[in-house]
SEDO-795345 format. One record per atom (N, C-alpha, C): x, y, z. Coordinates in steps of 0.05 Angstrom, whole numbers, plus 5000, padded with zeros to 4 digits. Example, Ala and Ser with C-alpha at 12.3 -4.5 7.8 and 13.67 -1.06 7.14 Angstrom:
! residues 2
526448865156 524649105156 526449345156 525749555142 527349795143 525850015157 
//
This chain:
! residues 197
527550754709 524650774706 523450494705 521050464711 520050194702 520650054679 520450264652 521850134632 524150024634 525950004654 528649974643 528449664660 525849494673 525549284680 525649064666 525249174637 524549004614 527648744617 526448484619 529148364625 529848274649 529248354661 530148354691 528248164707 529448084733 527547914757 525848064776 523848124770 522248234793 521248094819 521448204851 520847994861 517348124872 515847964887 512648004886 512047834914 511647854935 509747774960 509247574945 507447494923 505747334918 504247594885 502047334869 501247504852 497747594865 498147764875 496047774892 496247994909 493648204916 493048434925 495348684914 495748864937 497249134926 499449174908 502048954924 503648964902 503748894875 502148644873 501248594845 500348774826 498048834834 496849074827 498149264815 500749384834 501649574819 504049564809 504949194815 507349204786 505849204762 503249144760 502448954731 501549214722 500549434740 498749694727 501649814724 503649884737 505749984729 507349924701 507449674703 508949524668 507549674651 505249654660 502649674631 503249954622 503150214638 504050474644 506850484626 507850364634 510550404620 510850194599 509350144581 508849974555 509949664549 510349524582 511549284585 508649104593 509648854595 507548664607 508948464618 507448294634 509548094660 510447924636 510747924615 511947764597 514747914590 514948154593 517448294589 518648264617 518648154636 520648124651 519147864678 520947744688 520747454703 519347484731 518047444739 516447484764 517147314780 517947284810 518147164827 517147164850 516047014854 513847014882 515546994915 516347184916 518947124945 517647134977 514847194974 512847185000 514347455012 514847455046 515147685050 518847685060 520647685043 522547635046 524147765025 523948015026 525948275006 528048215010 529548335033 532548395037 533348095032 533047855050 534647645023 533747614996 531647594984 531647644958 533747774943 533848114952 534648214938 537448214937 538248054965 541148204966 542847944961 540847724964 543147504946 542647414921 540647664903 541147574872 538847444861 536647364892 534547204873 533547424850 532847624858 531747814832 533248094843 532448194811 534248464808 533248764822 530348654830 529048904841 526048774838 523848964866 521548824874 520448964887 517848954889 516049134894 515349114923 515549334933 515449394963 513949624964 513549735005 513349985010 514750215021 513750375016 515950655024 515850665051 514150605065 513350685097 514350415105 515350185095 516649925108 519249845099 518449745077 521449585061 523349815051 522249965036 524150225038 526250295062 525850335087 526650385108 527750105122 526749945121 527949705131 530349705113 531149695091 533749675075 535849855089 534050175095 536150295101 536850285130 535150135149 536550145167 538849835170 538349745149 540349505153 542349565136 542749795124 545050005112 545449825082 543349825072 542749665047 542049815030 544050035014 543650184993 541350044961 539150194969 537550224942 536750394930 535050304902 533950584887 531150484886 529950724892 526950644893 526250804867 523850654857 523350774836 519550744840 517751014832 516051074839 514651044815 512650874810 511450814788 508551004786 508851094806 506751324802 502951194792 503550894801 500450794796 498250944813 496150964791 493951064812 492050944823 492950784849 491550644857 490050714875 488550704890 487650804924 488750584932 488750644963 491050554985 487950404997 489350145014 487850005027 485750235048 482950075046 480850105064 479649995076 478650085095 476549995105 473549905092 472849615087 471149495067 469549275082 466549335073 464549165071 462549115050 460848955053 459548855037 457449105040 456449125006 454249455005 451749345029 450649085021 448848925044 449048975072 451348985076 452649055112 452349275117 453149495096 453049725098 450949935102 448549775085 446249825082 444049745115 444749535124 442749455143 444449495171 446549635169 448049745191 449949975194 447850195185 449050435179 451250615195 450250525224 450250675254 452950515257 452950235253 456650145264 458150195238 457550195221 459450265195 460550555199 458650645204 459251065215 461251035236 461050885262 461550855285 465450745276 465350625258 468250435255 469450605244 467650695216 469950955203 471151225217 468451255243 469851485252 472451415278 471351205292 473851125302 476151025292 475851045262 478550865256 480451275247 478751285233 479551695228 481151765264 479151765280 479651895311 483751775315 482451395311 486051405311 487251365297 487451515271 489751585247 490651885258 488352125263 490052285272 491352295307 489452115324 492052135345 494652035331 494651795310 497851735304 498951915302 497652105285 499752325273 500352595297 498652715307 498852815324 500052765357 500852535362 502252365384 503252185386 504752105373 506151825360 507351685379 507851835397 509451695424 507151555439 504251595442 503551465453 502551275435 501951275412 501651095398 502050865401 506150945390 507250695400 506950535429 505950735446 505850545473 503050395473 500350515458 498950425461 498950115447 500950065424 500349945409 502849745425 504449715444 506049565451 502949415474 502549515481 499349385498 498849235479 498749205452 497348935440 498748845423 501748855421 503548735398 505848545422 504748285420 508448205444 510148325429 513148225438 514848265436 515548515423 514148735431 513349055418 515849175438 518249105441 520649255449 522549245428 524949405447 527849335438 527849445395 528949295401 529449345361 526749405339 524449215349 522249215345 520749525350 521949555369 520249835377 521350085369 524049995367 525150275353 525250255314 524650075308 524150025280 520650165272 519350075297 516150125288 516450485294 517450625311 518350845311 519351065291 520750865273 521851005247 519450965231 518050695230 515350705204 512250905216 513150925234 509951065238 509451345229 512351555230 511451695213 511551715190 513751525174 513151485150 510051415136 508351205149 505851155151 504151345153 504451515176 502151705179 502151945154 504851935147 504652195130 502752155097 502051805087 502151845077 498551745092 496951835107 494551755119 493852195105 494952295095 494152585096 493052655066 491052795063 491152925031 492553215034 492253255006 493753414998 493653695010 491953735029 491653965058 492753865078 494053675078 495153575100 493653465126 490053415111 488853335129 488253065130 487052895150 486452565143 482752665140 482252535120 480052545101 477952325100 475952295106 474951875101 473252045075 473352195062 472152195038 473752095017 472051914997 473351884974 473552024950 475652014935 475852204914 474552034890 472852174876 471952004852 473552044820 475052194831 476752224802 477952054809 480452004835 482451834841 481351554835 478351464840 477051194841 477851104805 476351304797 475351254760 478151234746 480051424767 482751254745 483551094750 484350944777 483650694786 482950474771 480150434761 479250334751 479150414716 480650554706 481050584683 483550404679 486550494699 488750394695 488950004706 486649974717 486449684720 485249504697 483549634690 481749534662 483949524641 485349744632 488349644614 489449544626 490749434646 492249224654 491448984654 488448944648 487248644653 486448544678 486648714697 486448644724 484148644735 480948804718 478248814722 477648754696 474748734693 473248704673 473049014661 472848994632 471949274620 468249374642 468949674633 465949834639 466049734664 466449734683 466149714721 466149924720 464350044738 463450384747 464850404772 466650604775 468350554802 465950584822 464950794822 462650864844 461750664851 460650424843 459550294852 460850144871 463550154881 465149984892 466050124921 464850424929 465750544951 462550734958 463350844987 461251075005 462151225006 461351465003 463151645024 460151715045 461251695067 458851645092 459451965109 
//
């Protein structure tokens, strides 16, 4: 469990955006703080990290690093801290949002249009997406093959549909479980920080 980190080398991208986020909201969750166990900033470099000892375990993703281990036949244990975070978005300024209603509408619905072609056609996906990635073959291509549906699955709510509405319960605990971690200021109103358009 997270608790059982107490002690241990954690490794971290950096202390900064998602993963941070949800080691520090995770500790907190499980009654530790980055003072109960050693933080190491390893940028984006897991599998050596982990596998020559710099730290004992490190915060990654399920739809990447997860799967990259296993396809390099690198037995781990993942452990699910169950933070409630929301997952990266699509973000502007309320200003931008406000005085450009019509392309803000226009981006969210094309960005929706291709999350479900991902999911619904993944083969072309990947081809469309070798048109703008070089070296988008060979190993590369059969690696991005194994992450896309890992990825898409988790682009679904809980109807199994892709959604651009936000949930405002999911926001307010969000912002409850960040405010005990120290990671916001007390009293931030989540609402104020999203649309649903």
């Amino acid at each position: 469990t997270m608790a059982d980190l107490r002690g241990h080398t954690v490794g971290v991208p950096g202390k900064f955006g998602e993963s941070w986020f949800a080691l520090v909201t995770g500790l907190r969750q499980a009654g530790l703080t980055e003072s109960d166990v050693t933080v190491v900033e390893i940028g984006y470099t897991p599998q050596p990290a982990l596998t020559t000892g710099q730290v004992d375990a490190l915060v990654g993703f399920s739809n990447s690093d997860l799967l990259n281990f296993a396809a390099a036949g690198i037995p781990v244990r993942s452990i699910d801290p169950d933070v409630p975070l929301v997952s990266i978005c699509l973000a502007t300024t309320a200003e931008y949002a406000k005085a450009h209603p019509d392309i803000v509408s226009l981006v969210a619905s094309g960005m929706m249009r291709g999350m479900e072609e991902a999911i619904t056609d993944p083969a072309r996906t990947l081809e469309i997406a070798g048109d703008y990635i070089p070296a988008f073959h060979d190993e590369i291509r059969d690696q991005a093959a194994i992450v896309l549906p890992a990825t898409t699955a988790l682009f679904v709510d809980d109807q199994g549909k892709v959604s651009p509405t936000f949930d405002a319960e999911q926001w307010a605990k969000m912002a409850t479980a960040m405010e005990r971690a120290g990671l916001i200021p007390a009293g931030v109103d989540a609402a104020s920080a999203y649309i649903n358009i």
